[in-house]
C-alpha positions in Angstrom: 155.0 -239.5 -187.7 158.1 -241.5 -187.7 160.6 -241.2 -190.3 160.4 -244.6 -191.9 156.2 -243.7 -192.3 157.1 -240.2 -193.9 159.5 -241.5 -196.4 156.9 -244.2 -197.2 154.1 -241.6 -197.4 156.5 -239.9 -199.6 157.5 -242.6 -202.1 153.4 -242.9 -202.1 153.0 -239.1 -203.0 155.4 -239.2 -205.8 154.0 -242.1 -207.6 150.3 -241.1 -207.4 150.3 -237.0 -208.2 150.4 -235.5 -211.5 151.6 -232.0 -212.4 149.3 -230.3 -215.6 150.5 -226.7 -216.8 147.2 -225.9 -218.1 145.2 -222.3 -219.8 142.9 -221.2 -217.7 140.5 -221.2 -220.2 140.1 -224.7 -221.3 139.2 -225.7 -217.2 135.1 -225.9 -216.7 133.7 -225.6 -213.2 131.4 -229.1 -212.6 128.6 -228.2 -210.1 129.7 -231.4 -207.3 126.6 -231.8 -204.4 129.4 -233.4 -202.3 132.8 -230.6 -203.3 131.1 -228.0 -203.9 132.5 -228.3 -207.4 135.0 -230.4 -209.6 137.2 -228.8 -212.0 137.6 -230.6 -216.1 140.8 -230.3 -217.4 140.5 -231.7 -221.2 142.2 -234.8 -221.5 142.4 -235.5 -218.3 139.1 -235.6 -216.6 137.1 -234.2 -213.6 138.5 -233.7 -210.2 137.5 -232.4 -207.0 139.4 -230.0 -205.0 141.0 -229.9 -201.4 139.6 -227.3 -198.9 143.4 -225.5 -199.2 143.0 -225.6 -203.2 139.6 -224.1 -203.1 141.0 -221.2 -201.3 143.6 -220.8 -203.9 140.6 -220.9 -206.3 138.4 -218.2 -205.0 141.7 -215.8 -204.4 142.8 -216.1 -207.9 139.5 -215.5 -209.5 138.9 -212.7 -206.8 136.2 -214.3 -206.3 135.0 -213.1 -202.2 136.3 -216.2 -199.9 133.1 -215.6 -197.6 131.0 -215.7 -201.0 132.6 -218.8 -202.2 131.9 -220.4 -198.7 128.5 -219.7 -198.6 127.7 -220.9 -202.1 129.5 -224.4 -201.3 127.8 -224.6 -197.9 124.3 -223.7 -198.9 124.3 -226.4 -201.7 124.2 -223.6 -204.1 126.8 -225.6 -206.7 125.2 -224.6 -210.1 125.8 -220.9 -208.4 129.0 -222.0 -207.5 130.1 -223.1 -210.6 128.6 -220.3 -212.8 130.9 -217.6 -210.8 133.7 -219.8 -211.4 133.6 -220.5 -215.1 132.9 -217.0 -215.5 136.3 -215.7 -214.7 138.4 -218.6 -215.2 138.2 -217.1 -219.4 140.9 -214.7 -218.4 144.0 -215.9 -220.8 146.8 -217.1 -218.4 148.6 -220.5 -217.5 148.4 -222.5 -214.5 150.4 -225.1 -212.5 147.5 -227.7 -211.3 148.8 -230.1 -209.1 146.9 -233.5 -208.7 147.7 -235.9 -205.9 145.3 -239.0 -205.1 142.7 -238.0 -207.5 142.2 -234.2 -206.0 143.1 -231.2 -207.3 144.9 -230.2 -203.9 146.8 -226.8 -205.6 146.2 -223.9 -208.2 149.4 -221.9 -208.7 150.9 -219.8 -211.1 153.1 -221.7 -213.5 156.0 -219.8 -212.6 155.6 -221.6 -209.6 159.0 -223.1 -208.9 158.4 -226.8 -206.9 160.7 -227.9 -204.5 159.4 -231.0 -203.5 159.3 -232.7 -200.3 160.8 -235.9 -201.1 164.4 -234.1 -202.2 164.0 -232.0 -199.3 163.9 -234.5 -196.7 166.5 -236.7 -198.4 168.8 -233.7 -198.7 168.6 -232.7 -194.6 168.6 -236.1 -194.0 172.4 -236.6 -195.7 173.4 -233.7 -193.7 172.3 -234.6 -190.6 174.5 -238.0 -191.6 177.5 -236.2 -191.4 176.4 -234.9 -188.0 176.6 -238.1 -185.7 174.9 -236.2 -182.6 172.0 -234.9 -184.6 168.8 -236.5 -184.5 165.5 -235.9 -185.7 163.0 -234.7 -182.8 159.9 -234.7 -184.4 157.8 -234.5 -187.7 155.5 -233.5 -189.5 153.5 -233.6 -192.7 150.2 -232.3 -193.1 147.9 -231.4 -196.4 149.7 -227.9 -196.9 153.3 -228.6 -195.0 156.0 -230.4 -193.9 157.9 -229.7 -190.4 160.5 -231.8 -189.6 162.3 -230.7 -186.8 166.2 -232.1 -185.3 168.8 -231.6 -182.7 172.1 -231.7 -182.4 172.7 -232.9 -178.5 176.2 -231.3 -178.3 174.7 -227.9 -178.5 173.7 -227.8 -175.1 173.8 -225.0 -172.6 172.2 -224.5 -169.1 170.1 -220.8 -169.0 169.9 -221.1 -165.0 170.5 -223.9 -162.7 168.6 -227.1 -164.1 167.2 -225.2 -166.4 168.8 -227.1 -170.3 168.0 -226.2 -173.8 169.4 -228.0 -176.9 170.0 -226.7 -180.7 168.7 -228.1 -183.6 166.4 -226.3 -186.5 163.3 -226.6 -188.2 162.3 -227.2 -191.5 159.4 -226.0 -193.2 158.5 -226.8 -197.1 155.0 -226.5 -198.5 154.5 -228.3 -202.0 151.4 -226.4 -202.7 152.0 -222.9 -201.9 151.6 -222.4 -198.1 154.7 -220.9 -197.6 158.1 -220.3 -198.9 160.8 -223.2 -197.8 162.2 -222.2 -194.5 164.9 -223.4 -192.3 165.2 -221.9 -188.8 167.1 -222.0 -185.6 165.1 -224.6 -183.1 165.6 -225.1 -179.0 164.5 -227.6 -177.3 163.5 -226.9 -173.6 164.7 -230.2 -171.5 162.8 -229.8 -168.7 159.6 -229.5 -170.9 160.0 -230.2 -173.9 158.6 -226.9 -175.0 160.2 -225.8 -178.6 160.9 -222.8 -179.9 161.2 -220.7 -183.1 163.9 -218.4 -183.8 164.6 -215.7 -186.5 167.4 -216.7 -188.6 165.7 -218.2 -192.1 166.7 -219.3 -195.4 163.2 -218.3 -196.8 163.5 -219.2 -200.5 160.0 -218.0 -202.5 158.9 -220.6 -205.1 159.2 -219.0 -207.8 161.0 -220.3 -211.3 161.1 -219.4 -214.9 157.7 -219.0 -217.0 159.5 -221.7 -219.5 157.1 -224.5 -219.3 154.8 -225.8 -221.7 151.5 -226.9 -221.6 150.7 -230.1 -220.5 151.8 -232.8 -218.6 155.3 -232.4 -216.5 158.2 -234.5 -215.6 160.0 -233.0 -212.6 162.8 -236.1 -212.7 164.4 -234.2 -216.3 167.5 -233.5 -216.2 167.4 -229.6 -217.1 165.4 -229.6 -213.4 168.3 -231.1 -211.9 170.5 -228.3 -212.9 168.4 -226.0 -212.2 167.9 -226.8 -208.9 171.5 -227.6 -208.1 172.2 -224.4 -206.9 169.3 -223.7 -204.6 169.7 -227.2 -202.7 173.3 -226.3 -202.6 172.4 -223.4 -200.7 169.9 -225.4 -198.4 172.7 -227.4 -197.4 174.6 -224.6 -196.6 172.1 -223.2 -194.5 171.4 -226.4 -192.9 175.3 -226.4 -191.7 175.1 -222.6 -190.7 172.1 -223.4 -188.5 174.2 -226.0 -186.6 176.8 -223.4 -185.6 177.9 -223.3 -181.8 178.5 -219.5 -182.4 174.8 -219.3 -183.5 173.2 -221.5 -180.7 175.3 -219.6 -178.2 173.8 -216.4 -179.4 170.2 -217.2 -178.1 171.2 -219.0 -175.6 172.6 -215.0 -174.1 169.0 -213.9 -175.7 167.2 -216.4 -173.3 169.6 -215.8 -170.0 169.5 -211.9 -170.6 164.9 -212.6 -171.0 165.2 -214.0 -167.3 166.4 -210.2 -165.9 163.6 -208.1 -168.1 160.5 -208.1 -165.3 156.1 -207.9 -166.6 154.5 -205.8 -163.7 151.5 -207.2 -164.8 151.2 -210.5 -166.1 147.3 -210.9 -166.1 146.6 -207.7 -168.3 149.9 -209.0 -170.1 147.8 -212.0 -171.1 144.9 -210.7 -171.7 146.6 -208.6 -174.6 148.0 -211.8 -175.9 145.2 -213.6 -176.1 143.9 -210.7 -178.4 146.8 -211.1 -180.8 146.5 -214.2 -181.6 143.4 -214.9 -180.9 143.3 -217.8 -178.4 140.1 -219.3 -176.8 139.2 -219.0 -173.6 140.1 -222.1 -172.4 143.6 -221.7 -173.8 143.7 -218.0 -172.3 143.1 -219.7 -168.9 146.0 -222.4 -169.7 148.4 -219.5 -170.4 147.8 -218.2 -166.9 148.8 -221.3 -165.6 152.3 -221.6 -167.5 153.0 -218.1 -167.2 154.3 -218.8 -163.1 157.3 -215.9 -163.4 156.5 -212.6 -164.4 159.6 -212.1 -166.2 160.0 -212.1 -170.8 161.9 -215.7 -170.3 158.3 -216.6 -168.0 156.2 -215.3 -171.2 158.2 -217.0 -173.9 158.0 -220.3 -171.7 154.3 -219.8 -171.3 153.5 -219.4 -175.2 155.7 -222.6 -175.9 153.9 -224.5 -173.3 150.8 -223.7 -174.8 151.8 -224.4 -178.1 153.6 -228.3 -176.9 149.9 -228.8 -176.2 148.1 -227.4 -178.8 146.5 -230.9 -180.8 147.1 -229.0 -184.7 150.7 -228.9 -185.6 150.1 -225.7 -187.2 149.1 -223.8 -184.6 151.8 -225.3 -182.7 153.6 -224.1 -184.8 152.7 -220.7 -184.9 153.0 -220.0 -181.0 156.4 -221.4 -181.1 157.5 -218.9 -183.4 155.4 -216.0 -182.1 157.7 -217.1 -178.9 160.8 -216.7 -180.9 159.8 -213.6 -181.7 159.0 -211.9 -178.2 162.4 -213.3 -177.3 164.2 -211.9 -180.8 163.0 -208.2 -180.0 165.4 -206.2 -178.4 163.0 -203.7 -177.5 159.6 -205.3 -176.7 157.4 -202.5 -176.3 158.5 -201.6 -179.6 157.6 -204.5 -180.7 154.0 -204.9 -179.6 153.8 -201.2 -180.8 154.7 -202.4 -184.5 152.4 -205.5 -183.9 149.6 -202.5 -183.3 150.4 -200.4 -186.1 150.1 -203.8 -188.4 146.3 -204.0 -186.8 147.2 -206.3 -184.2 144.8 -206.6 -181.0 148.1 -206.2 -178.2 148.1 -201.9 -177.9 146.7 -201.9 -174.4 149.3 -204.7 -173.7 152.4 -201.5 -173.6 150.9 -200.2 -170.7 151.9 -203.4 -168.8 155.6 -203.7 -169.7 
């Protein structure tokens, strides 16, 4: 989306959600044909949930996610509702956030939020002060926001032809996706593939158990002080991620990637595929990018794959796996530690 339709979609958000710190015990599980089931909060009414906040649901209650499924998808509601109610009595508070009428998240009230809207009107002052910077692309889906941007004067050449450009990423979940990141970004000219790189502000969203129950005003001004300090360090972050002295250190990475040779890029793939468990039809497109058998080839051929991957999130998630093939100084090591965590890449050593 364009930036004039996410700061709309924005202003929308922030008008039409309400934020309930609630006891767990005074919510009742509604059996819902359609949802599966709506959740009462007293004094407030009935609402359905989103598929993310279901999740959430079924994980706090430790309730089985496969279990849960099945009972939504079978039609088994009453079921549904009857496992739910019996373990939300567990004495304990709850930040219930509402948007549109849904219940799209179920978090812990020491849930700090850092909201979208400031987010994007912070980076966006930055970027001001930054004439050459300019926003490459965004996103903002049920669980997350990307927004990605570029500064055009960091700008190298890793062979002949051959241009990237700086810039970061952005990444903010209001519901409890993931922690608010900012990250190194490069832009591949000749491609437009992206990629991720490991250098993060990863701030966990997590405040002070201080709140009452009931309804909450996130515009008070004890909020704005208390956030004052963590925005302050966004900003800084934001600057730090600009840095020539940073860009210029993964620019070596990628030139330095061009000299470390695959012997044998098929069974390299294959091993790939396994980790993060691509389709078929995307294994075969990965053969296609990956034309030079060398770790710059690889990274280049999981970032093509990603620039045409349809869900932003997997997107996404190749362009930082990328990042991180290109990050390790020893790869094999690596892809060991990848196998030790339970990945499916062991076999993939062999071909390095």
């Amino acid at each position: 989306m364009d930036l004039v339709d996410l700061v709309r979609e924005l202003e929308r958000q922030k008008k039409n959600r309400l934020d309930l710190i609630v006891e767990s015990s005074t919510l009742k599980a509604i059996p819902d044909e359609e949802n599966g089931i709506r959740l009462a909060i007293p004094e407030y009414g009935e609402f359905p949930l989103t598929e993310w906040a279901h999740g959430q649901l079924a994980d706090k209650l430790g309730i089985p996610r496969r279990y849960y499924e099945r009972m939504r998808n079978s039609g088994k509601s009453e079921l549904l509702a009857e496992n739910v109610n019996a373990w939300l009595g567990e004495r304990e508070r709850r930040l219930v956030r509402i948007l549109d009428g849904r219940i799209r998240a179920i978090l812990s009230d020491r849930y700090k939020v850092m909201d979208n809207y400031d987010l994007v009107f912070l980076a966006l002052d930055e970027f001001k002060k930054r004439e050459t910077v300019e926003i490459y692309r965004i996103d903002l889906t049920e669980t997350m926001l990307y927004l990605k941007a570029i500064d055009r004067t960091l700008k190298a050449s890793i062979r002949d032809e051959d241009v990237v450009y700086g810039g970061l990423i952005i990444r903010n979940s209001e519901v409890g996706a993931s922690a608010l990141r900012v990250e190194p970004f490069m832009l591949r000219k000749v491609c437009s593939n992206g990629l991720i790189l490991e250098l993060s502000l990863k701030k966990i969203h997590l405040g002070r158990q201080t709140m009452e129950v009931g309804e909450i005003d996130w515009s008070e001004e004890t909020r704005e002080l208390e956030d004052r300090a963590l925005w302050a360090k966004v900003r800084d972050i934001i600057r730090a991620t600009f840095d020539k002295r940073v860009f210029q250190s993964w620019v070596q990475r990628l030139r330095e990637s061009t000299k470390v040779k695959i012997e044998k890029p098929i069974e390299a793939v294959n091993n790939i595929v396994g980790h993060l468990g691509l389709s078929e039809e995307q294994k075969l497109k990965l053969l296609m990018h990956f034309s030079e058998p060398t770790k710059y080839g690889l990274v280049n051929a999981i970032t093509n794959l990603a620039r045409e991957m349809k869900d932003v999130e997997e997107q996404v998630r190749l362009e930082e796996f990328g990042g991180k093939i290109l990050a390790s100084e020893d790869l094999k090591g690596f892809l060991e530690e990848g196998r030790k965590r339970g990945g499916e890449d062991r076999t993939l050593l062999e071909y390095l």
